[in-house]
C-alpha positions as CSV (number, residue, x, y, z in Angstrom):
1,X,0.0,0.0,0.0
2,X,1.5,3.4,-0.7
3,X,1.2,6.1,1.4
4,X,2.5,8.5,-0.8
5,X,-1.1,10.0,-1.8
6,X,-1.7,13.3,-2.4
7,X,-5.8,14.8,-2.2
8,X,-8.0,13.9,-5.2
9,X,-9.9,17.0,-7.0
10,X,-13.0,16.0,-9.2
11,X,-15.5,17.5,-11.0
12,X,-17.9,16.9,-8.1
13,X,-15.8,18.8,-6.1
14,X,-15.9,22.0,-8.2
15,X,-19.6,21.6,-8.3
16,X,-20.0,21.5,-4.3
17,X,-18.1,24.6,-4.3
18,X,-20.3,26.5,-7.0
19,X,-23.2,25.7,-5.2
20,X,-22.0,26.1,-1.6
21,X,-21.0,30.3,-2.8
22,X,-24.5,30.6,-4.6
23,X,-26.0,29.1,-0.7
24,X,-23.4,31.3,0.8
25,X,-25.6,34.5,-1.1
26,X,-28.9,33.3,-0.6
27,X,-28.3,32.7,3.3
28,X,-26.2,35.7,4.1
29,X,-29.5,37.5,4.7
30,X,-30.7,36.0,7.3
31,X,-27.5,35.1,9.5
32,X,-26.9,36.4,12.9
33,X,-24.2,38.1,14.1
34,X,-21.1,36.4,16.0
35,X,-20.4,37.3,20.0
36,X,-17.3,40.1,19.4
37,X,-15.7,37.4,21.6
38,X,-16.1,34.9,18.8
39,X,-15.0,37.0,16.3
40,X,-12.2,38.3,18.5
41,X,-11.0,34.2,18.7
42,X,-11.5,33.4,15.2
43,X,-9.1,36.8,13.8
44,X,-6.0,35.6,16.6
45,X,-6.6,32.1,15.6
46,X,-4.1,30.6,12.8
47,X,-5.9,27.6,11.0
48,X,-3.7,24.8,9.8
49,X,-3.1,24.9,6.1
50,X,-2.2,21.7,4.2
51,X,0.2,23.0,1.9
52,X,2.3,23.5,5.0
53,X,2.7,19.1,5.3
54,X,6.2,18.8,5.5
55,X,7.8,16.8,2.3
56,X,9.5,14.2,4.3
57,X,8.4,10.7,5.1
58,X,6.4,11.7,8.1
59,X,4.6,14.3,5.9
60,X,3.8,11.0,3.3
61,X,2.0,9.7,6.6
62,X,-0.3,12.8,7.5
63,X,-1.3,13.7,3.7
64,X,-2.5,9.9,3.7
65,X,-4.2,10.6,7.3
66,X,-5.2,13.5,5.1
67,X,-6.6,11.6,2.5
68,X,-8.6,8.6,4.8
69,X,-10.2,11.7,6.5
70,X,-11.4,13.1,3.2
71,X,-12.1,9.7,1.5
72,X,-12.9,7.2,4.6
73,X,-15.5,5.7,2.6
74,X,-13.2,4.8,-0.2
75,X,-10.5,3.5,1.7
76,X,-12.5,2.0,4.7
77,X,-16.1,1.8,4.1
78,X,-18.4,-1.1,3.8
79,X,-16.5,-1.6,0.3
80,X,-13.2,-0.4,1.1
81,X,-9.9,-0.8,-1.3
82,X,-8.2,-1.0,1.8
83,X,-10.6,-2.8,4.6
84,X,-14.3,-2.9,5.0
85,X,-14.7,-1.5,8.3
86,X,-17.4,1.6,8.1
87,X,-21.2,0.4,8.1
88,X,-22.0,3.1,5.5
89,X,-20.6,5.3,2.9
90,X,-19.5,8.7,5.2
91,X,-16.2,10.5,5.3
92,X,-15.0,11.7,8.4
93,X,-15.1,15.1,6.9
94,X,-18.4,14.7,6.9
95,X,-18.7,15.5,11.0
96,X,-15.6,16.8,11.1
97,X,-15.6,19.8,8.4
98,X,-12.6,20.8,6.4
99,X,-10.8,17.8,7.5
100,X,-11.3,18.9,11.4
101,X,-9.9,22.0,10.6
102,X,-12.8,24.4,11.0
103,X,-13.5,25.9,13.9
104,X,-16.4,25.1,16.3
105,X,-17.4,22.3,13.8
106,X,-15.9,19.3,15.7
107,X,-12.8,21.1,15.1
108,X,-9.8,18.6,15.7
109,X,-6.6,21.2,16.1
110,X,-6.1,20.6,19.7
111,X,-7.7,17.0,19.9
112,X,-4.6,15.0,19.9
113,X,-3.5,17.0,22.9
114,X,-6.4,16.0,24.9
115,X,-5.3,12.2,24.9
116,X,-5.4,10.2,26.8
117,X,-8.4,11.5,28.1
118,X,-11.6,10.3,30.6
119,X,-14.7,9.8,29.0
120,X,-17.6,9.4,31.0
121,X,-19.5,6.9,28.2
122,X,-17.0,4.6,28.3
123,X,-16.0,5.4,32.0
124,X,-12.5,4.9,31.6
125,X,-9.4,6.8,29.9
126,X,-9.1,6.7,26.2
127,X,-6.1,7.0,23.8
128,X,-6.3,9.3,20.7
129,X,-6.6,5.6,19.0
130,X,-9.6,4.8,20.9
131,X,-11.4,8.1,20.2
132,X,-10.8,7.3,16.7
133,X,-12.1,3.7,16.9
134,X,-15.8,5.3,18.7
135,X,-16.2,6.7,15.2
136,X,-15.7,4.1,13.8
137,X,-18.0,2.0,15.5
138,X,-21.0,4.2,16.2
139,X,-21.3,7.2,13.8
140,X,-20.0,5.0,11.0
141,X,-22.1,2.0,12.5
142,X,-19.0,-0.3,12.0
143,X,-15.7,-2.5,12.6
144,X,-12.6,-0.8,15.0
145,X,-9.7,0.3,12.5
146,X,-6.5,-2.0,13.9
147,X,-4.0,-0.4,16.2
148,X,-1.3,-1.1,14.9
149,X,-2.5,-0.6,11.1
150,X,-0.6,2.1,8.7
151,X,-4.1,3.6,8.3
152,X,-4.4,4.0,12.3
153,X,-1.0,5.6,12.1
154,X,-1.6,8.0,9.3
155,X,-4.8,8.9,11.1
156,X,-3.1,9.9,14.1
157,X,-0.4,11.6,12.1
158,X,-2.5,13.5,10.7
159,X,-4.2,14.7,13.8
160,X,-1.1,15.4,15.7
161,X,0.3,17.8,12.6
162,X,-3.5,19.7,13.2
163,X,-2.1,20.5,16.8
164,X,1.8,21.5,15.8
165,X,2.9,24.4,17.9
166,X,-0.6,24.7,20.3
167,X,-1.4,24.2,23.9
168,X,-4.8,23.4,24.8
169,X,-6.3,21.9,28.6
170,X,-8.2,19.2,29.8
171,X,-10.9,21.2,30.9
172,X,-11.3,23.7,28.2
173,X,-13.1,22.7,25.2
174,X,-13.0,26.7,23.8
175,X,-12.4,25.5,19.4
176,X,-14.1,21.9,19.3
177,X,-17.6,23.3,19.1
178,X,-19.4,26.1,20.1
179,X,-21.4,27.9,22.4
180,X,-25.0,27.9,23.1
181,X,-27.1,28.8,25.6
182,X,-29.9,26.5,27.2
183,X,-33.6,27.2,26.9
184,X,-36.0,27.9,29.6
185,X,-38.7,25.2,28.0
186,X,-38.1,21.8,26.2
187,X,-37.2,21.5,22.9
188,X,-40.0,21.6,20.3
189,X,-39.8,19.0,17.4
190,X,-42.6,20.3,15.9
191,X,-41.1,23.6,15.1
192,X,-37.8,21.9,14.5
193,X,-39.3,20.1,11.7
194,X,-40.5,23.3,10.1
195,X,-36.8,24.9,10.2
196,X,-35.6,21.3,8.7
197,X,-37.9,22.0,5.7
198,X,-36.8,25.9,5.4
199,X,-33.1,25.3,6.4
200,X,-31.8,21.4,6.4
201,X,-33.7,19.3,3.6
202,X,-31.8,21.6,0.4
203,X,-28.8,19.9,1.3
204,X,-30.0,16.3,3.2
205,X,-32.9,15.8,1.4
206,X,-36.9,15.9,2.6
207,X,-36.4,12.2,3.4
208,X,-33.2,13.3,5.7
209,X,-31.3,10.8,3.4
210,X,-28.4,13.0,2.3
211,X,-27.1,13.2,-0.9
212,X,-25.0,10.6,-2.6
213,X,-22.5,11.4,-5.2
214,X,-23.3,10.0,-8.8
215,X,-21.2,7.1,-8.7
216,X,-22.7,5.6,-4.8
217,X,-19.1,5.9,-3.4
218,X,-20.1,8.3,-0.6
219,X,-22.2,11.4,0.1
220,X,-21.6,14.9,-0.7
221,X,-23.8,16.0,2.1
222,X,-24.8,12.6,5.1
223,X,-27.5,11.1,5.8
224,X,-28.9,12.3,9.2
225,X,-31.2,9.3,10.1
226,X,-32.0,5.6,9.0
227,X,-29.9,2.9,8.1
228,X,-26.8,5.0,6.7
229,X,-26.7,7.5,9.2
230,X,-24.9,7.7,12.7
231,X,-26.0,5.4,15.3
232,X,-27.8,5.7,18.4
233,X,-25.1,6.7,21.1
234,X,-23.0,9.1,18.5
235,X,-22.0,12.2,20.1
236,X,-24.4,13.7,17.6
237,X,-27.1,11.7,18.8
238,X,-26.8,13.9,22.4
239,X,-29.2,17.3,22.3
240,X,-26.5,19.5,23.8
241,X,-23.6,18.4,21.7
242,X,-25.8,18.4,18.4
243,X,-26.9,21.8,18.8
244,X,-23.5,23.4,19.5
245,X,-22.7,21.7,15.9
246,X,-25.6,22.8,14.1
247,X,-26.0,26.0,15.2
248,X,-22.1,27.2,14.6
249,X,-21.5,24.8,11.6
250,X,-25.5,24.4,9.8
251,X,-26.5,25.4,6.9
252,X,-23.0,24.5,5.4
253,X,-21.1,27.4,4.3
254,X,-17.5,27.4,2.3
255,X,-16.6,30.8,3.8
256,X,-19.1,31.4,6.9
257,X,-19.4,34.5,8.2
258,X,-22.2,33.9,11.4
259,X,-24.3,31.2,12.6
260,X,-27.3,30.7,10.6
261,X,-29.3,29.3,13.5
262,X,-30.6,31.1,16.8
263,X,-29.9,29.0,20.1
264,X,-33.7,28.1,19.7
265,X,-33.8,26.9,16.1
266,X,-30.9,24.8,16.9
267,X,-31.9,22.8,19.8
268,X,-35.3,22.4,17.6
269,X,-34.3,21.2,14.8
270,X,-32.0,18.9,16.6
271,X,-35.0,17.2,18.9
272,X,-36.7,16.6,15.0
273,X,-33.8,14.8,13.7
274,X,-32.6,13.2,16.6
275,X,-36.7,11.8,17.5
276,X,-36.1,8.3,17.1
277,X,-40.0,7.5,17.2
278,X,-40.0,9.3,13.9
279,X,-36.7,8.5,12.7
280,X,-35.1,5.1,13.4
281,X,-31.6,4.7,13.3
282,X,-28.6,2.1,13.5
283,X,-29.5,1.1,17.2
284,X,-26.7,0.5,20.0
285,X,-27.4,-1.3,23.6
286,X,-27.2,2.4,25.2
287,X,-27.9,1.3,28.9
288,X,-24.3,-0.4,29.0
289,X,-22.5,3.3,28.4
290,X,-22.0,6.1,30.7
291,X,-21.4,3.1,34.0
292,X,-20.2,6.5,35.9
293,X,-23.7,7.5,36.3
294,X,-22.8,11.2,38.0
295,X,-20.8,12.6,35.3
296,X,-23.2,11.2,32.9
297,X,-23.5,13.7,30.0
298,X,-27.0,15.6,30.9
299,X,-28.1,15.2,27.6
300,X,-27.5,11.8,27.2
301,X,-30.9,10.4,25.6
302,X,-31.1,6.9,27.6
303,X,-31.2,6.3,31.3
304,X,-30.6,5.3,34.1
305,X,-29.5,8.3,35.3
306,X,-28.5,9.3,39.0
307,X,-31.0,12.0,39.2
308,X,-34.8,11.7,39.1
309,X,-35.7,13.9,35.9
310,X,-37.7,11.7,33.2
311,X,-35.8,10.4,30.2
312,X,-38.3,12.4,28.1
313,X,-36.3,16.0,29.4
314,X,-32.7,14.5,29.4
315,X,-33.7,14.1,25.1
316,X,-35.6,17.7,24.9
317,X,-35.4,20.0,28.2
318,X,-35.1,21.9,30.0
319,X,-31.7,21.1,30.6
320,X,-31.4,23.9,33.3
321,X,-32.4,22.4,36.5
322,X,-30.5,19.0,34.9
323,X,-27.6,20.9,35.4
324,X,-27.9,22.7,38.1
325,X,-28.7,19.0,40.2
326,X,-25.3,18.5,39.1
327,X,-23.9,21.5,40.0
328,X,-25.2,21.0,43.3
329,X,-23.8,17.7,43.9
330,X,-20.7,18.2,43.1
């Protein structure tokens, strides 16, 4: 296998692009404005930029990461030319925009120095390998990647070069995603499903089937329930976490300016996707995760739970007095 592979431009790609500036000009309308805090951030922060890869042996390794993170499905999906791990055809890009480079879009430039790291659903401490492997077995519904694979090694090449010359903490989690604030009421999917027919379905379809790319490979834009899409117990299948993604990162823009969601259209349109009574997806035992029940994430969708609020408001709100149990016990 070489590893020698540099990033692949097709028509497809050009097309994504054209389209993405004409959404960029139909959108720009109706954005709101970034904290000045935000903005502040984003103006001091330098972004990595791939043409910086070093041309040395360990730069082959991180343009491959490069590469699997752009084209997972090709290399690793359910009909990989390299193994048939993924259960469906999505690209790590496709959670992780720009290759993890974007911020507050499960942005990945100061993941690797995270790791090892506790993590309460698994209650135990995780390598960077590990975290990997959780993708690969819920939101791509599929096989671990081997530890001691040339793929697992490009991978985590890759994500180290995202971190060259940054600090970050333990406790902070100030680029992964962003901020939003909780609501005073629960979450309403019948409003969220009318900002998923305005906002959502031009890009992932009515049917919330995505859109594939002309020759089946993978999808231009996921799938965000059924079969193909991530599977119960993804990070993206938690109200909290979603939101902070969808509201910083949703509708997709090539060169976004502001959010396009309030906090309130967020955490709606979230509860309508993530409604499994209305949309089924890839389902996961969730009752064996999060054993270390009081720093259980609040907005984990599936119980038991340590405190005494009904599964029904861990899924939709209010997440307020959830929290502030917590606070208070700790």
């Amino acid at each position: 296998m070489q590893t020698n592979i540099g990033m692949r431009f097709n028509k497809h790609d050009y097309l994504n692009a054209f389209f993405g500036i004409v959404l960029t000009c139909f959108l720009y309308s109706c954005t709101f404005d970034y904290p000045k805090t935000e903005i502040s951030a984003i103006n001091k922060i330098k972004l990595p930029d791939t043409a910086d890869i070093p041309d040395t042996k360990t730069g082959e390794a991180i343009r491959y990461g490069l590469e699997l993170f752009t084209r997972t499905a090709y290399y690793l999906g359910p009909e990989g030319k390299v193994m048939k791990l993924a259960g469906n055809k999505m690209n790590c890009k496709n959670c992780h925009l720009d290759n993890g480079i974007r911020l507050y879009s499960n942005n990945l430039i100061e993941s690797y120095l995270k790791y090892p790291q506790y993590r309460a659903r698994e209650g135990e401490v995780l390598t960077i390998e590990d975290r990997i492997n959780n993708c690969f077995e819920r939101p791509m519904n599929g096989k671990i990647l081997p530890y001691n694979s040339v793929e697992m090694r490009a991978m985590v090449a890759y994500m180290r070069w995202l971190c060259e010359g940054r600090t970050a903490s333990y406790e902070n989690d100030t680029l992964h995603l962003g901020i939003v604030n909780l609501l005073d009421r629960p979450s309403s999917i019948e409003n969220g499903a009318k900002i998923y027919a305005d906002k959502c379905q031009r890009c992932h379809g009515a049917d919330g089937q995505g859109q594939i790319t002309p020759d089946k490979s993978t999808y231009t834009y996921p799938p965000l329930w059924g079969p193909n899409s991530y599977a119960q117990g993804s990070s993206m299948h938690r109200a909290i976490t979603a939101t902070r993604f969808v509201k910083w990162s949703m509708p997709y823009l090539p060169n976004r300016t502001a959010p396009q969601l309030s906090d309130e259209e967020a955490f709606d349109v979230v509860a309508f996707v993530n409604c499994d009574s209305i949309h089924p997806r890839p389902y996961r035992p969730l009752q064996k995760d999060c054993p270390d029940l009081p720093n259980k994430p609040i907005d984990f969708p599936s119980g038991p739970y340590l405190d005494s609020f009904p599964e029904r408001q861990h899924r939709l709100g209010p997440f307020k007095p959830i929290k502030a149990f917590y606070e208070k016990l700790k």
